[in-house]
N, C-alpha and C positions, 0 to 999 in steps of 0.2 A: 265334391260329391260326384259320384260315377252314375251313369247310365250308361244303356245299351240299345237300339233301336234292332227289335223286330217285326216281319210282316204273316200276318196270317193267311194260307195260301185261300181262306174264301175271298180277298180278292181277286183271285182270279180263276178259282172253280168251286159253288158253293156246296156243303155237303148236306143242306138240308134242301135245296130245290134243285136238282140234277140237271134240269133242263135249260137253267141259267147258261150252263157251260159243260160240258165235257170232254172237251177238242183238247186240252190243254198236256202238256207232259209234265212230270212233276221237273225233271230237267231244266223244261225251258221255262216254269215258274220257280224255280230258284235264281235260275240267271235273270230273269229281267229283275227280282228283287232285290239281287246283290247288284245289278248295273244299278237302281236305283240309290245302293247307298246303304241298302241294310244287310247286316252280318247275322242274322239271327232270324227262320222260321217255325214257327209252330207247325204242328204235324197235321197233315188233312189225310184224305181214305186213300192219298195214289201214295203213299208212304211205303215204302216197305218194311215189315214185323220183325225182318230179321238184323241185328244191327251190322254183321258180317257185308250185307249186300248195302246196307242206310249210309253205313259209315265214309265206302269212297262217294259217293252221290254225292254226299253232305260236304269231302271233303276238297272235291273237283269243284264244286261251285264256293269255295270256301264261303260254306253258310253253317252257322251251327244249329241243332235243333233250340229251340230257345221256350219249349213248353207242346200241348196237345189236350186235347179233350177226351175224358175219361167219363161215360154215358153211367153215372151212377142210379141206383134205385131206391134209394133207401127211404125217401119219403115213402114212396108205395109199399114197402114189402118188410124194410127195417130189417132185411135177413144179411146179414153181417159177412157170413161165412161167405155167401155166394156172391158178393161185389168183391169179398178176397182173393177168392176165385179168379173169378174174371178179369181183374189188375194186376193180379203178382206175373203174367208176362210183359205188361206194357212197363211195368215198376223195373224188372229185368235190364229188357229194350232201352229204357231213360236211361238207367245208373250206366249202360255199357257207352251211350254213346254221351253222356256228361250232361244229361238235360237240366236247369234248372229245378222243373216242380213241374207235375202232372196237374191239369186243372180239371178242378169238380165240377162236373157239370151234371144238375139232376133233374132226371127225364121218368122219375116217378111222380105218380097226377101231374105231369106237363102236359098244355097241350102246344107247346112249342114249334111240332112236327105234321101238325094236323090242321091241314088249310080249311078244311073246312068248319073247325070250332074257331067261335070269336073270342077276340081277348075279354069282354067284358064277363066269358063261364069260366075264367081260369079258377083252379081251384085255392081255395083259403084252409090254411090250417088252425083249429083252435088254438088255444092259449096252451093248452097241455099236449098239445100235438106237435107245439111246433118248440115245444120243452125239448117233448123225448127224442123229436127229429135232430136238434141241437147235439143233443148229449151224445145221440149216434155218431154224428157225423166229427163230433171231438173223440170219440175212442176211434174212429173209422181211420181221422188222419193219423191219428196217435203210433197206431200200427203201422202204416203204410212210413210215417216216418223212420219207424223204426226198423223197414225194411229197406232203410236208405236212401227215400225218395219221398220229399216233402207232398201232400198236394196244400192248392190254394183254392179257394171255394170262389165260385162265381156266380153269385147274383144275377138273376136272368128274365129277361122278359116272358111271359106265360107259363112261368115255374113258379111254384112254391112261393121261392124269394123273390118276389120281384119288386115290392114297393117299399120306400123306406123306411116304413114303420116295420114292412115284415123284416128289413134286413136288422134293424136295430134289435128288434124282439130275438132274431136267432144267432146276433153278435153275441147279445147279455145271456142268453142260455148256454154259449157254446165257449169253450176254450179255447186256450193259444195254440193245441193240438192241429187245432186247424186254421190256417192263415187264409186271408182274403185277396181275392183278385178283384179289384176294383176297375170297375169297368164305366166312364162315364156315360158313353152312349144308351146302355140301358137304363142307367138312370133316369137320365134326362127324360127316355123314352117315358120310364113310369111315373114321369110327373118329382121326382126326387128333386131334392136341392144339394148339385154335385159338389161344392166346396164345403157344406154343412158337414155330407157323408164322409169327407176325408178328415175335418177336422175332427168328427164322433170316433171315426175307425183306425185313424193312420196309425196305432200301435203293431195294430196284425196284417198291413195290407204287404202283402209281398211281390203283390206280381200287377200288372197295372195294363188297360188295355184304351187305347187312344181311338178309340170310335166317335168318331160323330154324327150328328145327326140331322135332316131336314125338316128343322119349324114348321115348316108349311106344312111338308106333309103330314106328318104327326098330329097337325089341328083340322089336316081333312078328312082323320080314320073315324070311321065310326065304328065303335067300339063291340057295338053290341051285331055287328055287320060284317065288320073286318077281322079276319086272323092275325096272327104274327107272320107268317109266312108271305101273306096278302102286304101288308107293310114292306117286308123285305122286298117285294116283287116292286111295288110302287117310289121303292128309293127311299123310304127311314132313314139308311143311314149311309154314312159317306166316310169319306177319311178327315184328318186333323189340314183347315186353310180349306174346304170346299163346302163347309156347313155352318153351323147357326153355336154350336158352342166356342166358350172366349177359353183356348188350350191354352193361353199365356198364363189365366188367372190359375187355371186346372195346375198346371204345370208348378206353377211360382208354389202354391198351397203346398205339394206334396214336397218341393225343395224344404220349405221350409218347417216341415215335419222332418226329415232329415231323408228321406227316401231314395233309397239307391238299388239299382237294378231293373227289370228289360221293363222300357215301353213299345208295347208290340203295338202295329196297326191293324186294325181287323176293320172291315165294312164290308156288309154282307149285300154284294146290287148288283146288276144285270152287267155284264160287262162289253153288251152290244153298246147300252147307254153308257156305260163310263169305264172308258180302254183301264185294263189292270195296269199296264206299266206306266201310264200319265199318273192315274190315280196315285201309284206308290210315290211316284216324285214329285207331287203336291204336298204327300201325306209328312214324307220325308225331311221334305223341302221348312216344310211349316213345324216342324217338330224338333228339327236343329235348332232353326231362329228362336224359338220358345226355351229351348232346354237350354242353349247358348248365354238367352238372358238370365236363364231364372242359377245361374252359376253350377250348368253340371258342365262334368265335362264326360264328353260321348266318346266311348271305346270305338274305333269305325273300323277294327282290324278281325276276323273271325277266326279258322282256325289258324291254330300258331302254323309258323312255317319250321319246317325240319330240314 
């Protein structure tokens, strides 16, 4: 089995609290990601839209893009045409520079972005709401696939989907049109049981995000008090070897569902408290020795050489 190891650049500038970091180039967060050992980032805001300019960036630091966040609405508005709209350039941008899969991420009734609502008003969708949100979101990728560019839905803390039961409910209403990005850290965060969620889902998971998380903090949010954002600021979450989940057993489960392709790192936290580049090479570090045992074998070379 193949893997490939990517980092997402919120370790080292976040795009939902600015204040975390903004000093950073997207330059010298490719380089420290590649010194760390990973061939592959997902897209953050210092990206450039055009792939003409993306393309040497990406391939002077030989890093590949390996995925990015696509701010869908569809819970909110269900308006089709208009998240078409708004993607068929990033859908462009991917197919020109070879990205794997654009990832769903949905920011209609989230309050993901807003420190000042608590996790415990996030909003819930009926049983028939969260049907037709389904069915949307399986014609939504159905299209976009068929514009040459897979997306893979992410499951998200203070979204929509965030708790198991909600992911389960909108697995069984949605089709293979739209594949899953399984992300343990949120899980964990919402109380899920991550090796259950891979054993229920690994048919559709395509794309896989190695987040972890801090126990402690997590049992000292109060729920009905704290944001997500509030979390993120207090340290949530961490990378794979510096937190409270066992990435071996994570790891071993999706080997042996048969899972091949990018495990990205992603940890959204203060980078005064935890330097980006140590971070990547813990993250790194701990994600080799796990993949190494569980029999992948990790691609470590990014773009081809000419």
């Amino acid at each position: 089995m193949k893997a490939k190891l990517g980092m997402s650049p919120i370790a080292w500038w976040n795009d939902d609290l600015l204040e975390l970091s903004d000093d950073v180039s997207l330059e010298e967060c490719l380089r420290q990601s590649r010194s760390a050992g990973f061939t592959g980032m997902e897209m953050g805001r210092r990206f450039p839209n055009d792939p003409d300019v993306m393309l040497p960036i990406l391939k002077a630091a030989d890093v590949t893009l390996c995925g990015g966040w696509f701010s869908g609405t569809l819970a909110a508005d269900g308006d089709l045409a208009a998240n078409k709209d708004r993607i068929r350039p990033m859908i462009e941008l991917f197919k020109a520079v070879d990205a794997p899969c654009i990832v769903y991420g949905e920011v209609g009734r989230s309050i993901q972005g807003d420190r000042s609502i608590p996790l415990a008003t996030k909003a819930v969708l009926s049983g028939d709401e969260m049907k037709a949100y389904a069915r949307k979101l399986t014609e939504f990728g159905e299209w976009c696939a068929e514009q040459g560019m897979p997306l893979s839905y992410h499951h998200h803390m203070a979204a929509v989907v965030q708790f198991e039961h909600e992911l389960d409910a909108f697995m069984n209403h949605s089709g293979e049109g739209i594949p899953l990005l399984f992300d343990a850290g949120h899980m964990a965060f919402a109380g899920g049981d991550v090796l259950r969620v891979i054993d229920k889902h690994h048919a559709r998971i395509s794309h896989v995000h190695t987040k972890d998380v801090r126990m402690a903090v997590l049992e000292s949010l109060d729920w009905n008090r704290h944001s997500f954002l509030d979390a993120v600021a207090l340290g949530a979450f961490t990378v794979p070897g510096d937190g409270s989940l066992d990435f071996g057993a994570i790891v071993r489960k999706l080997a042996d569902h048969g899972y091949e392709g990018w495990f990205v790192v992603e940890a959204e936290q203060d980078p005064r408290q935890s330097p980006p580049l140590k971070m990547a090479q813990i993250g790194y570090k701990e994600l080799m020795r796990v993949l190494t045992a569980a029999g992948y074998s990790v691609e470590t070379q990014g773009f081809p050489k000419s």
